[in-house]
N, C-alpha and C positions, 0 to 999 in steps of 0.2 A: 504494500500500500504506500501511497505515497507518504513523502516525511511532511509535509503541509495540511496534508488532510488527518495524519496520523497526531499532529501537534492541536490542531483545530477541535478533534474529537474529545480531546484530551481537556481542554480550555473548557468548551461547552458543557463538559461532561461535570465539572466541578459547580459550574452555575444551575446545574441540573438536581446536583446533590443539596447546594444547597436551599434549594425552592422545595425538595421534597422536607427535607430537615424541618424546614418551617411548617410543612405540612404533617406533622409529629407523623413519618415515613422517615427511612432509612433507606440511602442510597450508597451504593459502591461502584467503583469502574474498574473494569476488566480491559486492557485492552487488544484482547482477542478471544477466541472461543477455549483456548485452554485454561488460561487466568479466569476465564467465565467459570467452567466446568469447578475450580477450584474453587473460587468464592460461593460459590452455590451450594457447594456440598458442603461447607463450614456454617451454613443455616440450617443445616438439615442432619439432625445427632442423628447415628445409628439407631434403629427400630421404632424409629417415626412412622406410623403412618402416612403416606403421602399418595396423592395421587393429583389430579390435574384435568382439565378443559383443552379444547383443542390446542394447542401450544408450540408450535413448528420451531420454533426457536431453541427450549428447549431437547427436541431433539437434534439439530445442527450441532449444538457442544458437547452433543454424546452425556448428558443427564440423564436421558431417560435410560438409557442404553444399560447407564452406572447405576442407576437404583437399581434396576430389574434385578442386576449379578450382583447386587451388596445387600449388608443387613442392613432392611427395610423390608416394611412392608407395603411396597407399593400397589395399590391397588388399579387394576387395568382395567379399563370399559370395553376398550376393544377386544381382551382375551375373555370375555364371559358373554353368556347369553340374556344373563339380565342384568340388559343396559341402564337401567331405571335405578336398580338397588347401588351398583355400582357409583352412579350419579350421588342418589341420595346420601351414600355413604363419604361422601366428600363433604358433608355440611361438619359430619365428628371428625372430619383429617387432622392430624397432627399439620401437617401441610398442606397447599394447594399450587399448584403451579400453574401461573400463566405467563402471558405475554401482554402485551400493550398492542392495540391496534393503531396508538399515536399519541403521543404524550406532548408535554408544552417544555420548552426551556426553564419554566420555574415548578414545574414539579405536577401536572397536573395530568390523569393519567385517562384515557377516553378509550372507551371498547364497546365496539358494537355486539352480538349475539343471535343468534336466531333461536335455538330451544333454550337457551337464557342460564343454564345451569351455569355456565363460564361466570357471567358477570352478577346473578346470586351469589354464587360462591367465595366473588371479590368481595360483596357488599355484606358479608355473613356469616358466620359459621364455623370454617376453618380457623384453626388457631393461630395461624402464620400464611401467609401469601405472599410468596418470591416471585415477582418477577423477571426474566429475563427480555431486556429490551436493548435491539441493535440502536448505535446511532444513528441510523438510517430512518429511524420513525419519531426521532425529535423535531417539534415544529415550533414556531414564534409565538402561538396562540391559541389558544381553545378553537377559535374557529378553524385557524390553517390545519389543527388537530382532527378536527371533528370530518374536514373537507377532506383530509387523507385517509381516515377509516374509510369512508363513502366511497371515494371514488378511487381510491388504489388497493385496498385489503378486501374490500369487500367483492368489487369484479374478480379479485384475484381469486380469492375464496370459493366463490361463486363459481367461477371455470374448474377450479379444481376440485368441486362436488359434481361437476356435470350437473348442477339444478340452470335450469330455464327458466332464466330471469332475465332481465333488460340489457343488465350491468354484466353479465358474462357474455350476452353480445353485441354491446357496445364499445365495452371496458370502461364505460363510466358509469355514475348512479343515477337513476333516472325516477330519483324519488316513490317506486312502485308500491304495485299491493299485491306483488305477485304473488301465488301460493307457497313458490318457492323460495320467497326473500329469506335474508338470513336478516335485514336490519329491520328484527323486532325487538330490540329491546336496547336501548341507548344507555349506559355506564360513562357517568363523570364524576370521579375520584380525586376531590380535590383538599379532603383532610381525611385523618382516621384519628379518629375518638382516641380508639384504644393504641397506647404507644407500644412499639417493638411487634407487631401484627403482621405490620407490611413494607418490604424491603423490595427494593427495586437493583438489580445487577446490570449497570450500562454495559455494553461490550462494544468498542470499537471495532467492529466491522458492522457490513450489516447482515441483518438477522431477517428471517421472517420475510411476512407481506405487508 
């Protein structure tokens, strides 16, 4: 990566930490996907509980990879048949794991959802929620935040369920009511009550959609 863009992410990333800080959130920089992998699992004690919402980022640093073969008890939606109990069972996680569909430079975290359990999960439950967020999804503002869920995570998303929506074939959002939309259910994270909850791991590169 470049040394300009590598110094930039690095600059940004500190003004990031400290927006979340004020948002009694905790934030760390990583600056690549192994530093990621490393800060992540020093949140996460052996035989936690943990499991997670759709989260592509975490698997890019090879997290998910790591809990499955270590002591944990990571709970999988996709290796069981009941997807529901699974879900449910992420409201008593020791952990949660997600990602950020676009966050603000002073700490402010926005995700969209379509079966909603992802951004419940943010707003509830779990004891702890890590997220992992590429610099690639930091933005100047709620809105430039809110504009990149829409119209870049969620077409993305979107094509890569094969659901028939506007936005997977447009590639942008077209404000729909398709049956198939994923943005039903809008998440803006901009304090947490309860301190030491929710911890965000920047990673300089980028991550994710």
């Amino acid at each position: 990566m470049n040394e300009n863009i590598i110094k930039r992410n690095e600059l940004l990333a500190q003004k990031v930490i400290k927006g979340l800080e004020s948002r009694n959130m905790s934030g760390y920089y990583a600056k690549d996907k192994e530093e990621a992998l490393k800060a992540a699992l020093e949140l996460i004690p052996e035989g936690s509980s943990v499991t997670m919402g759709g989260c592509m980022s975490a698997h890019e640093i090879g997290l998910v990879e790591t809990l499955k073969m270590g002591d944990y008890n990571f709970i999988d939606r996709d290796a069981t048949e009941d997807k529901r109990a699974a879900m449910l069972a992420a409201y008593d996680a020791d952990v949660f794991l997600s990602s950020a569909n676009a966050m603000t430079d002073d700490g402010v975290l926005v995700n969209i959802d379509g079966n909603s359990n992802r951004v419940s999960a943010i707003a509830q439950g779990p004891k702890k929620v890590v997220f992992i967020v590429g610099m690639n999804k930091v933005c100047s503002d709620t809105d430039a935040a809110m504009k990149r869920a829409r119209n870049v995570a969620a077409p993305i998303n979107a094509q890569r369920f094969g659901l028939s929506t506007p936005c997977a074939k447009t590639g942008a959002c077209m404000n729909c009511k398709s049956p198939d939309t994923i943005c039903c259910q809008f998440l803006i994270t901009r304090f947490s009550r309860h301190k030491d909850r929710i911890h965000v791991v920047l990673v300089g590169e980028d991550l994710g959609f």
